[in-house]
C-alpha positions as CSV (number, residue, x, y, z in Angstrom):
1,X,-11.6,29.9,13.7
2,X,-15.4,29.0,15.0
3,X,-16.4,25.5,14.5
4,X,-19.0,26.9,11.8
5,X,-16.3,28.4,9.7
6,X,-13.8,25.3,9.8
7,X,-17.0,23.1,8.4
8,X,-17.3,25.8,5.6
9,X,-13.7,25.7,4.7
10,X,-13.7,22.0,5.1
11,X,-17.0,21.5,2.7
12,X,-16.4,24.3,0.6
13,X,-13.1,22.6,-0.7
14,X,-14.3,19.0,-1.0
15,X,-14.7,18.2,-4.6
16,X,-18.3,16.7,-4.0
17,X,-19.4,14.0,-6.2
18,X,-22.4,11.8,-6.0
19,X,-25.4,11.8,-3.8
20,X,-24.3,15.1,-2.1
21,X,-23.0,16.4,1.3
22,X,-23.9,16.1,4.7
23,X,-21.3,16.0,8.0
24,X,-22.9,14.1,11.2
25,X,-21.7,17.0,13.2
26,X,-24.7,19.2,16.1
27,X,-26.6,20.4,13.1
28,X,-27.1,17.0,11.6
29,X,-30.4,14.8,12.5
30,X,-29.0,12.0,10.9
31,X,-32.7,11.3,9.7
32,X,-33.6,12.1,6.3
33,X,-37.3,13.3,4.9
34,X,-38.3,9.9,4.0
35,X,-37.2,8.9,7.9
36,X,-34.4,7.0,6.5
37,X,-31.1,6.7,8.5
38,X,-28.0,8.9,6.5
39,X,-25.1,8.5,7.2
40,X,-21.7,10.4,5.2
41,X,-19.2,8.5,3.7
42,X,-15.7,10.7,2.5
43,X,-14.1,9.1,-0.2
44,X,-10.9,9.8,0.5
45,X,-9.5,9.5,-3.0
46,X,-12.3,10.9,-5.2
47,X,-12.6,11.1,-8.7
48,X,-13.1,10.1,-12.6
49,X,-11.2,6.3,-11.5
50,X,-12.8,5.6,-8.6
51,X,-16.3,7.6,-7.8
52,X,-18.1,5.7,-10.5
53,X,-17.1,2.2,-8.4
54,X,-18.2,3.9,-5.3
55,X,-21.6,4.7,-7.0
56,X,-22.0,1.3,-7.4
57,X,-21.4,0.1,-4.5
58,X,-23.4,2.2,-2.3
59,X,-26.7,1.9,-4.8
60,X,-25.9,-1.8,-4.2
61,X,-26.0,-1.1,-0.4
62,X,-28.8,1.4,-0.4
63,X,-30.9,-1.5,-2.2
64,X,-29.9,-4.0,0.0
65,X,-30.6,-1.0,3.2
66,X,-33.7,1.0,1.7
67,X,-33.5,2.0,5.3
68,X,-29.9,3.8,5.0
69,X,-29.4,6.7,3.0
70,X,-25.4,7.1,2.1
71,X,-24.2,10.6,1.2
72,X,-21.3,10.5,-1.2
73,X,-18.5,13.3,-0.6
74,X,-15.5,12.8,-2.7
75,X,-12.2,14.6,-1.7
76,X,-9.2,14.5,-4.2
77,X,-6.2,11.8,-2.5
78,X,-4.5,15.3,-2.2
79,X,-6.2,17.1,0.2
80,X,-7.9,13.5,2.0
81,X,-5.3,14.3,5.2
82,X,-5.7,18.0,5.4
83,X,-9.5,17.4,5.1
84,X,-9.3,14.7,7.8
85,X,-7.3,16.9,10.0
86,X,-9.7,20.1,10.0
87,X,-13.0,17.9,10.2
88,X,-11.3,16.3,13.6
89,X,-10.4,20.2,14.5
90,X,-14.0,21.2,14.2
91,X,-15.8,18.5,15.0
92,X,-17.2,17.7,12.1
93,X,-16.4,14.3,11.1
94,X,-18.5,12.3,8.7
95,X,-19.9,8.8,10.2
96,X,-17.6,6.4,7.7
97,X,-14.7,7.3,5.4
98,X,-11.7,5.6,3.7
99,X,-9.0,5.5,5.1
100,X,-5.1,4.3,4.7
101,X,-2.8,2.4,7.1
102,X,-0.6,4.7,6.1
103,X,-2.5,8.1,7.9
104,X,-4.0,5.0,10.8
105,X,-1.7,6.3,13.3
106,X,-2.3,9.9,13.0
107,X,-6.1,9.7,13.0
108,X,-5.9,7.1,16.2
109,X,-3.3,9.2,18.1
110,X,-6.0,11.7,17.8
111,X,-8.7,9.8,19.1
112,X,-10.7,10.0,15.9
113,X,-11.9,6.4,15.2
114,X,-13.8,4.0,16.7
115,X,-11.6,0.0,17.1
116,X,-14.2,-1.8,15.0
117,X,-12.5,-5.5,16.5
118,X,-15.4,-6.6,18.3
119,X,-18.0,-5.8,15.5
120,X,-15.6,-7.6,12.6
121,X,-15.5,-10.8,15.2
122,X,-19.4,-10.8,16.2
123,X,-20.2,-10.2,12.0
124,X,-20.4,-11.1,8.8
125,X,-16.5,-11.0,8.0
126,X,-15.3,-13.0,10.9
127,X,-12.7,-15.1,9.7
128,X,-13.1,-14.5,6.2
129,X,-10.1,-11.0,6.3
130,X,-6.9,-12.2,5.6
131,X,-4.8,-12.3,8.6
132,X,-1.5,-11.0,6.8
133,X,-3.6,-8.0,6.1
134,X,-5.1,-7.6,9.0
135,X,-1.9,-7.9,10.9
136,X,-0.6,-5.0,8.6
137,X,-3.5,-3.0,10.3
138,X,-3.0,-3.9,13.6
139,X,1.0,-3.2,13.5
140,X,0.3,0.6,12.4
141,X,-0.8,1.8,16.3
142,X,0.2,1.5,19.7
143,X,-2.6,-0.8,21.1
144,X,-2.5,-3.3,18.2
145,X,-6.5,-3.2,17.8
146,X,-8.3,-2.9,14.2
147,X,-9.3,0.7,13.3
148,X,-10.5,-0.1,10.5
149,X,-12.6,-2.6,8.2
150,X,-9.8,-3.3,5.5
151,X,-10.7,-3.8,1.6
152,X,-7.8,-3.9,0.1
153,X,-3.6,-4.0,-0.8
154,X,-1.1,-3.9,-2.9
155,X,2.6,-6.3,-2.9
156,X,5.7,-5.9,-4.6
157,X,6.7,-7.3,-8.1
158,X,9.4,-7.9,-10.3
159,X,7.8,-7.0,-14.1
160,X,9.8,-9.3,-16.1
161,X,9.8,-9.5,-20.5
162,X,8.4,-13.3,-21.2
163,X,9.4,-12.7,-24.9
164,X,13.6,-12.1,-23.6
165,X,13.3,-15.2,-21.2
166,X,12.0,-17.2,-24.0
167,X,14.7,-16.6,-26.3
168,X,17.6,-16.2,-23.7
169,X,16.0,-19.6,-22.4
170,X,16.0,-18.7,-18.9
171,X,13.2,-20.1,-16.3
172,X,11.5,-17.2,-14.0
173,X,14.0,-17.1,-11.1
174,X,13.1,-18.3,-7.9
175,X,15.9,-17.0,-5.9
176,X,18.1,-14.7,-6.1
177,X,21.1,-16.1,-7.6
178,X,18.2,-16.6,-10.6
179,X,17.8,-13.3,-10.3
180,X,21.2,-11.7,-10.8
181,X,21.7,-14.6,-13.6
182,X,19.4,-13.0,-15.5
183,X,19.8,-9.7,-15.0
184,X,23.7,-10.6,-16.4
185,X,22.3,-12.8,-19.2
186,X,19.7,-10.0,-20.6
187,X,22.2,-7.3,-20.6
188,X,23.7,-6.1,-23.7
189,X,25.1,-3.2,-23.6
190,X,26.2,-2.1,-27.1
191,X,22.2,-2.5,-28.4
192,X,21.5,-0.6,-25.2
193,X,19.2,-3.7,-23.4
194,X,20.1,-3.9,-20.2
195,X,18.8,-6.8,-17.9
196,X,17.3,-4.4,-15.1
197,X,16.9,-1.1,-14.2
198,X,17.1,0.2,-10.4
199,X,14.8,3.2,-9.1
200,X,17.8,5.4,-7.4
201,X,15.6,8.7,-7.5
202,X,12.5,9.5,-5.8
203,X,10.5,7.0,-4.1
204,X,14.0,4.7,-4.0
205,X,14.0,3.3,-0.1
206,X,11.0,1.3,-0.4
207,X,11.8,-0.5,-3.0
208,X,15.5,-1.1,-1.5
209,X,13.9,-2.6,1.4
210,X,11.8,-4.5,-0.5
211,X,15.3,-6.4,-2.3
212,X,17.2,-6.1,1.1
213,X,14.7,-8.1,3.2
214,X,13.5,-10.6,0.3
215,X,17.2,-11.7,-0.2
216,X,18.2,-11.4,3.6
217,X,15.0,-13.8,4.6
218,X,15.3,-11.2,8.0
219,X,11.3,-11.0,8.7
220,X,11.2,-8.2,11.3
221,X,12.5,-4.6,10.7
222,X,13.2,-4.4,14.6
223,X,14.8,-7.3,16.8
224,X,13.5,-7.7,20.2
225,X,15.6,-4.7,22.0
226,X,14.3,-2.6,19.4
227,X,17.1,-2.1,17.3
228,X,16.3,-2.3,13.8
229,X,17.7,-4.5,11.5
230,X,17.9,-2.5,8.2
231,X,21.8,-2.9,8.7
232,X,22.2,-6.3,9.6
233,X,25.6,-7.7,8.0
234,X,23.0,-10.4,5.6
235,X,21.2,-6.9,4.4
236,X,24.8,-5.2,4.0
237,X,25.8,-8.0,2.1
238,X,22.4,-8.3,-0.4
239,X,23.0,-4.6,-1.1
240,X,27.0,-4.6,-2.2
241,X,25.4,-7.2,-4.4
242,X,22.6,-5.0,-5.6
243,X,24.1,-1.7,-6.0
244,X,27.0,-3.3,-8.2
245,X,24.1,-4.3,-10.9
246,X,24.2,-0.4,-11.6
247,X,25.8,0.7,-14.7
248,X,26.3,-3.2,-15.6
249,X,23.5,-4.6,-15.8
250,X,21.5,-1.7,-15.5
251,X,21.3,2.5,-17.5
252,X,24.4,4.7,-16.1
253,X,21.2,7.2,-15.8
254,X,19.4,4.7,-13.4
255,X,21.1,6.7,-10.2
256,X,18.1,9.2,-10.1
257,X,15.5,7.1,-11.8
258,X,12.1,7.9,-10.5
259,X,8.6,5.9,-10.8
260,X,8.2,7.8,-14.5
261,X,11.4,7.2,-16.0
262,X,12.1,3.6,-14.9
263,X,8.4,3.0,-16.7
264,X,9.1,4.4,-19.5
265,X,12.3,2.6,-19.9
266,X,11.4,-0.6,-19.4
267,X,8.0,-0.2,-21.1
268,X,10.1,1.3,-24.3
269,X,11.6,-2.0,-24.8
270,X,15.0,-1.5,-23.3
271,X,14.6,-3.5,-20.0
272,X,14.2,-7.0,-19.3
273,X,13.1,-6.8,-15.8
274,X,12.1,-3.9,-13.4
275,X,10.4,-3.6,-9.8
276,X,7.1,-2.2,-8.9
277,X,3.7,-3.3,-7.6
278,X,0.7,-4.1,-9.5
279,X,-0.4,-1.0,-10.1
280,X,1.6,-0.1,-13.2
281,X,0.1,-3.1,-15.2
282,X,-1.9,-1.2,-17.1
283,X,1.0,1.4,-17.9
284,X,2.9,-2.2,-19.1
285,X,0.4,-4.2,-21.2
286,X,-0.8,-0.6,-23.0
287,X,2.7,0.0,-24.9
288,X,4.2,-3.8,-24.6
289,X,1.1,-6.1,-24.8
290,X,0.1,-8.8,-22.5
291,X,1.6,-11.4,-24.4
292,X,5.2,-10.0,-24.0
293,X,5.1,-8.6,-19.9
294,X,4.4,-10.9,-16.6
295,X,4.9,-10.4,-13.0
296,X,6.9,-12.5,-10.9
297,X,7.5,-12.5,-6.8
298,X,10.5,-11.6,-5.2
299,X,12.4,-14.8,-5.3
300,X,13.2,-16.7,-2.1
301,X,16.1,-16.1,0.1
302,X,19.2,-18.5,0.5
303,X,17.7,-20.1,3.4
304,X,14.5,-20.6,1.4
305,X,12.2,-18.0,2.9
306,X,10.1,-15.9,0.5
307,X,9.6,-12.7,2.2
308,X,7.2,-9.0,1.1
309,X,7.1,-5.8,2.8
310,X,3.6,-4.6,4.0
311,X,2.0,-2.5,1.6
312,X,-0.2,0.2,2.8
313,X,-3.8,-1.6,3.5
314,X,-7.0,0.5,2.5
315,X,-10.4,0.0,4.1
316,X,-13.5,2.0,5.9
317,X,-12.7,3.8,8.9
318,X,-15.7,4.4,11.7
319,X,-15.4,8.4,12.9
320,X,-15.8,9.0,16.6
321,X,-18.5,10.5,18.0
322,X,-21.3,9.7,15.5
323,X,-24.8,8.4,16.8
324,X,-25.3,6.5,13.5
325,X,-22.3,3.7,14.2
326,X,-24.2,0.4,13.9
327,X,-25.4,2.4,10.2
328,X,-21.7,3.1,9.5
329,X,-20.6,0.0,10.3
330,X,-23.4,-2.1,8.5
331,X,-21.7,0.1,5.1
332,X,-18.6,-0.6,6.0
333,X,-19.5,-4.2,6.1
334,X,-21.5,-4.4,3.4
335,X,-18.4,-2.7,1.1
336,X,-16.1,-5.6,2.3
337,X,-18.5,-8.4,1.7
338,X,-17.4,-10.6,-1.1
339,X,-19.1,-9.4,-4.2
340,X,-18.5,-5.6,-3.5
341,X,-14.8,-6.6,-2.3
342,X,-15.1,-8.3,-5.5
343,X,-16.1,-5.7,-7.9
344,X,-13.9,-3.2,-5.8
345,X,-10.4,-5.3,-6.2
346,X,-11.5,-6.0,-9.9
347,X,-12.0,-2.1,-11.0
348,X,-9.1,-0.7,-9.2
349,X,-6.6,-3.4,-9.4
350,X,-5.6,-4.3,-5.9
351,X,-5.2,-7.3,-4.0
352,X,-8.6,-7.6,-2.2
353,X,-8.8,-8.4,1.9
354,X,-12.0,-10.6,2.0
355,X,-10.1,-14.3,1.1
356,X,-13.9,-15.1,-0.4
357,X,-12.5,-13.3,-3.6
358,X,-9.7,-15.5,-4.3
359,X,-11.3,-17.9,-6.3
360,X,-13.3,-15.3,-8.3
361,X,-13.1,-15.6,-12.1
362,X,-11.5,-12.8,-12.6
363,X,-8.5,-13.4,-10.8
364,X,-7.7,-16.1,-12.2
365,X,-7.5,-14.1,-16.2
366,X,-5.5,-11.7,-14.7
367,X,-1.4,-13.4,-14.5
368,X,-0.4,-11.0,-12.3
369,X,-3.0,-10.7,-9.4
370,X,-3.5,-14.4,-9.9
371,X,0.3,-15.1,-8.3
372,X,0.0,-12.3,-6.0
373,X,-3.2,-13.6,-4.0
374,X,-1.7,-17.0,-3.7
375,X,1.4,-15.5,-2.4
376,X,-0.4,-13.4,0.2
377,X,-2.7,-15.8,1.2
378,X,0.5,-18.2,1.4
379,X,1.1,-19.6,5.3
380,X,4.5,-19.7,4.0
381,X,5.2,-15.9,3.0
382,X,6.7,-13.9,5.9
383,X,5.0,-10.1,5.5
384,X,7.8,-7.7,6.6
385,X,6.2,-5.0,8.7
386,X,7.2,-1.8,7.4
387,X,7.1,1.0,10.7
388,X,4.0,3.2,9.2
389,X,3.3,4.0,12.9
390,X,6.9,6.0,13.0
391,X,6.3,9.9,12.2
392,X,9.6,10.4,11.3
393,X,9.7,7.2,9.1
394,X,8.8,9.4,5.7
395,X,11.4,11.9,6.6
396,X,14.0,9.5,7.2
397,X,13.6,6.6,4.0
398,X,12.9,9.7,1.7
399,X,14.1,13.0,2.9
400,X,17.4,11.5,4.2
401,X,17.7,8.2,3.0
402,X,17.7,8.7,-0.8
403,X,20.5,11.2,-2.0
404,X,23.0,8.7,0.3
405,X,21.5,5.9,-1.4
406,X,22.3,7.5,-4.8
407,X,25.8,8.2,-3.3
408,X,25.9,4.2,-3.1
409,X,25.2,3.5,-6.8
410,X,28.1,6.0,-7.7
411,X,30.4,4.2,-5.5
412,X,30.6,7.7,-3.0
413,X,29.3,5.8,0.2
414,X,30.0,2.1,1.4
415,X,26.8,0.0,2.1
416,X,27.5,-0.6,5.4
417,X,27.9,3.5,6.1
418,X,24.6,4.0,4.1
419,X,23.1,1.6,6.6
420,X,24.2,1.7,9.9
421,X,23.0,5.6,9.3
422,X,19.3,4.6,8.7
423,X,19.5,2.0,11.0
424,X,20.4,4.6,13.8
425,X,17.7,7.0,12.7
426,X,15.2,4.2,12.7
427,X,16.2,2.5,16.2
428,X,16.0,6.4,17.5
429,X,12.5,6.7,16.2
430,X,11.5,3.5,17.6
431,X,12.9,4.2,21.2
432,X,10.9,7.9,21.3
433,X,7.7,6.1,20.1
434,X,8.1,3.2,22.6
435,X,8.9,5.9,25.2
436,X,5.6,8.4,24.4
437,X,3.6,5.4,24.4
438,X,4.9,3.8,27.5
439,X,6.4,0.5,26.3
């Protein structure tokens, strides 16, 4: 394939939204008509939720810029990698696009971004990122720089029922003797409430990890020689107590539960508490009301440490290879400032990165993001750094880790078995990517 037809099948298939379509690519001036600067930005998640906030964002910038033009392409969350991957194929990158720490490895280990460190430290945003954030960013390659400018995340939750705490008169737990309280004290069984409900289905292992290392306190997935620590004997222990909530406390069904049907359980009235992260408030306070449905933290450990695992971070990546960098970066910028931050973390519901935004208005309606950016932003709260940099880290917590953890629920597979067997797969992973990258 010519580098002319992999930027047609690249374009042709972006849904384009917006201002239009431009790549910075040979054929590109990078000066418009007017003798403005323009520059590309790829949304990579594009769309009826999400374009209109990045309309707004970049009129704001263009009025702030009149000498910057910004050329909106939106490509559905979908296709953002495969897009990614054929623009870096053919050359054809645009100047600034979002980007995931989740796909930051991939796109570094092809040399397609620019470390935007330096600029961050000699700008605007200097010490206003929050660090736990920013070390999220950071732990995703092999060199431990910033590849991105980063807007925004997400943290783990328990969803609890405030009307079945009131009248069972229990407090919101703050460990996790609370916790399993609770779940025991909500259940009944023979009116079909149950106090919790565990995902065992799709999407299972990262929530798992979430409860093993919040109740463990362990802060690191892998000790100092590299081994990880998934199957430490404190995590073996928190998941024997887990695992026997299931079909006591919790539906017999809840062995293959799945984001959809533990939702629709718990926001069908049949489930005092359930874990997610933020973003199924909306799917919570639509069917049970805000009055009736808060959000608590994972409670502390025994030895009093209050641990979360890394969510994926999202910001503005610079491509490689443009001419128009100090442009791209001046948007990129810009979009993390603390109004846009603002108004971004606001209309999408995340956690935003710029710590200006924490005492916003806003946040402070809103129960759930409320607690969630004072336990960030907490010196206190150990952020468990989840190995996004791994390539076979997908394959393993999802491909082979969940129909063994299901095997757990139904009593088929002993904790410890279940893992000492991710733990190898994970400290194998680690070794070949300390090994390629000469550690």
């Amino acid at each position: 394939m010519t580098t002319r037809s992999r930027r047609l099948a690249v374009l042709a298939t972006a849904l384009v939204l917006g201002a239009g379509t431009a790549a910075c690519g040979a054929g590109d001036s990078g000066v418009g008509p007017d003798g403005k600067t323009v520059i590309t930005f790829w949304d990579d998640n594009g769309g009826p939720a999400r374009t209109p906030v990045w309309q707004r964002v970049i009129a704001e910038f263009q009025r702030a810029n009149p000498a910057i033009e910004v050329r909106y392409v939106g490509i559905p969350i979908s296709q953002a990698q495969q897009k990614y991957d054929a623009a870096i194929a053919g050359g054809e990158l645009p100047d600034v696009g979002g980007v995931t720490s989740a796909m930051l490895s991939h796109l570094v280990a092809q040399e397609a971004l620019e470390p935007v460190d330096d600029r961050i430290a000699d700008g605007a945003l200097n010490g206003r990122l929050n660090e736990q954030v920013l070390n999220t960013v950071k732990s995703t390659v092999a060199d431990g720089r910033v590849y991105m400018v980063p807007m925004s995340t997400n943290m783990g939750v328990l969803w609890y029922r405030k009307d079945w705490f009131s009248t069972a008169g229990l407090q919101v737990p703050q460990n996790w003797d609370d916790f399993y309280t609770a779940a025991e004290t909500l259940t009944r069984a023979d009116k079909k409430r149950y106090g919790y409900t565990i995902r065992g289905g799709a999407g299972s292992i990262a929530q798992l990890l979430e409860v093993l290392y919040a109740q463990s306190g362990i802060t690191q997935v892998f000790d100092a020689a590299g081994r990880a620590t998934v199957n430490d004997p404190r995590n073996v222990t928190a998941l024997e107590k887990y695992a026997a909530l299931y079909n006591n406390a919790t539906p017999e069904d809840d062995y293959d539960n799945d984001y959809v049907k533990m939702v629709a359980q718990f926001d069908g009235g049949t489930i005092g508490m359930m874990q997610h992260n933020l973003g199924s408030y909306n799917d919570h306070v639509k069917t049970l009301g805000e009055d009736r449905v808060a959000a608590m933290a994972m409670p502390k450990s025994g030895n009093g440490v209050r641990t979360i695992l890394s969510n994926p971070v999202y910001g503005i990546g610079l491509f490689a290879g443009g001419e128009k960098q100090d442009a791209a970066f001046a948007f990129a910028e810009f979009v993390a400032s603390k109004a846009m931050n603002s108004h971004w973390a606001e209309k999408t519901g995340v956690l935003p990165a710029n710590t200006e935004v924490n005492g916003e208005r806003w946040i402070k309606k809103l129960q759930h993001v409320d607690m969630a950016v004072k336990v960030l932003n907490d010196p206190a709260t150990k952020v468990v750094q989840m190995p996004y940099h791994l390539p076979e880290f997908n394959t393993i917590t999802k491909t082979d880790a969940e129909p063994q953890f299901q095997k757990v629920l139904l009593g088929e597979l002993s904790a410890k078995e279940f893992l000492d067997e991710m733990a190898a797969k994970l400290t194998a992973a680690q070794a070949a990517y300390t090994q390629r990258n000469g550690g």
